[in-house]
C-alpha positions as CSV (number, residue, x, y, z in Angstrom):
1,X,-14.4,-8.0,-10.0
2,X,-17.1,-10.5,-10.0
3,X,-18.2,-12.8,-7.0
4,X,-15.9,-11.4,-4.3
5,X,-13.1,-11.7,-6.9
6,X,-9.1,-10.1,-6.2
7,X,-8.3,-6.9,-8.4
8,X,-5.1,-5.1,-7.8
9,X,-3.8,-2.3,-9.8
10,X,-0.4,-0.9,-8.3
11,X,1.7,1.2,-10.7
12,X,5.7,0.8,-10.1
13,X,8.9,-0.9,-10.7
14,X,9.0,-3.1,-8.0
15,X,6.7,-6.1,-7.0
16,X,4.1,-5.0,-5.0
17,X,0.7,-6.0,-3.6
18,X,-2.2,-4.0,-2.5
19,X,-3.4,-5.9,1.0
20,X,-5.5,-5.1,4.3
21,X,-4.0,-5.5,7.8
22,X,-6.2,-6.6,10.6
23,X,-5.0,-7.3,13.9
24,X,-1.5,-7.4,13.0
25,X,-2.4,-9.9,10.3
26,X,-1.7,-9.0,6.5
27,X,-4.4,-10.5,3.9
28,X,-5.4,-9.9,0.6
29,X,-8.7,-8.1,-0.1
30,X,-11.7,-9.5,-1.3
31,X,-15.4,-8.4,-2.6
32,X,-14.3,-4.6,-2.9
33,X,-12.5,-4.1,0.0
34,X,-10.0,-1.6,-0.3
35,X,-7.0,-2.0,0.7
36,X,-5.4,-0.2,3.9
37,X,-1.5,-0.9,2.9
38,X,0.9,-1.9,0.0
39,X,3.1,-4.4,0.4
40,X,6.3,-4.3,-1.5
41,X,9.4,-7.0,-1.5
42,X,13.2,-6.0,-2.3
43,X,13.4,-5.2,-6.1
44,X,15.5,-7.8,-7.4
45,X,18.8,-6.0,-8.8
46,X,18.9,-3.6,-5.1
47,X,18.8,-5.9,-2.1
48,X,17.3,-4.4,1.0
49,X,15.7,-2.2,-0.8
50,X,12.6,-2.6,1.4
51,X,14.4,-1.6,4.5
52,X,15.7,1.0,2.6
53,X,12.1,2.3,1.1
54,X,11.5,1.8,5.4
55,X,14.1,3.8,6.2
56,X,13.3,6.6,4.0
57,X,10.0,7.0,5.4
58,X,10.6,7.0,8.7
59,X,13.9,9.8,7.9
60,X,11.2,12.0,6.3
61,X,9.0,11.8,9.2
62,X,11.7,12.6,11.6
63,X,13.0,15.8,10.0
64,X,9.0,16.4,9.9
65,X,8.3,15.9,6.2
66,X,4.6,14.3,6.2
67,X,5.5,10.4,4.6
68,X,3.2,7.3,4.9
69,X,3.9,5.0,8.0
70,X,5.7,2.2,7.4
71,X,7.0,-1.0,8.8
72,X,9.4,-4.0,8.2
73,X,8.1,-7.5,8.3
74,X,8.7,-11.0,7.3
75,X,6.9,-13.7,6.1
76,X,8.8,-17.6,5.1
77,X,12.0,-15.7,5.4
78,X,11.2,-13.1,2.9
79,X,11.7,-9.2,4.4
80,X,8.9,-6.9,3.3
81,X,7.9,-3.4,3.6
82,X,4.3,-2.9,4.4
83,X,3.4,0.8,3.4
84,X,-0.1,2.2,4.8
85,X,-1.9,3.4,2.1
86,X,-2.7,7.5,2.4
87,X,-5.7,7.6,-0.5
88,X,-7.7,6.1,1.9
89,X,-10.3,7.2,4.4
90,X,-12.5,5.9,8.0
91,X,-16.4,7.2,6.8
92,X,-19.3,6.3,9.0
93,X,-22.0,4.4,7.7
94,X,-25.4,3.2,8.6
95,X,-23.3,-0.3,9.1
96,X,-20.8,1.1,10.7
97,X,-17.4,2.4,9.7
98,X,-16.2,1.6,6.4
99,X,-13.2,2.6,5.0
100,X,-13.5,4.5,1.7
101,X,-11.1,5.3,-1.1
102,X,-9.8,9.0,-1.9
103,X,-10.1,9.2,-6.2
104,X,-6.4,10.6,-7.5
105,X,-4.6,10.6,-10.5
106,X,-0.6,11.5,-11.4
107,X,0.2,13.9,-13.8
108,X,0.6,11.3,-15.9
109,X,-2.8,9.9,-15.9
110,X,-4.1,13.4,-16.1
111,X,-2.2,14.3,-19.2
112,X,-3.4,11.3,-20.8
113,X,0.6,10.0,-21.2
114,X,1.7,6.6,-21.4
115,X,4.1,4.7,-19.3
């Protein structure tokens, strides 16, 4: 990313978007900000599938299963899920607090094999 560029890199079958929520407000990050949620709209061929992808969060939570927070929202008419991201972390700095990301991998990646 040069000069405050966007770089997104979210693996998946369904649209997604990696963004930053700040005071209730979704935007996209800039200048190497990491993102704090992902932001996914209904996959085409299963409508609702956001509220569904909602739902199932918030069911694994409630029978105690540890599951990202999640929330529905709406922007121009358009339902989306907005999914906080949990490879991320709050680290003090001589600035103040930053947010920093975790480094992981899939078995997958680790394995070296392709989609």
């Amino acid at each position: 990313m040069e000069g405050g560029e966007l770089g997104l890199s979210l693996a998946g079958v369904n649209d997604k978007a990696g963004v930053i929520r700040v005071r209730n407000q979704v935007a996209l990050p800039r200048g190497g900000t990491p993102s704090t949620h992902t932001l996914k709209v209904d996959i085409p061929r299963l409508p609702d599938s956001a509220r569904v992808e909602n739902f199932c969060l918030r069911l694994a939570t409630a029978v105690g299963i540890r599951a990202a927070r999640s929330l529905i929202m709406e922007a121009e008419g358009i339902p989306f899920v907005l999914v906080a991201r949990y490879d991320r972390v709050l680290v003090e700095t001589p600035a103040g607090k930053r947010l920093r990301r975790v480094h992981q991998e899939d078995f997958c990646q680790a394995t070296g094999v392709g989609p």
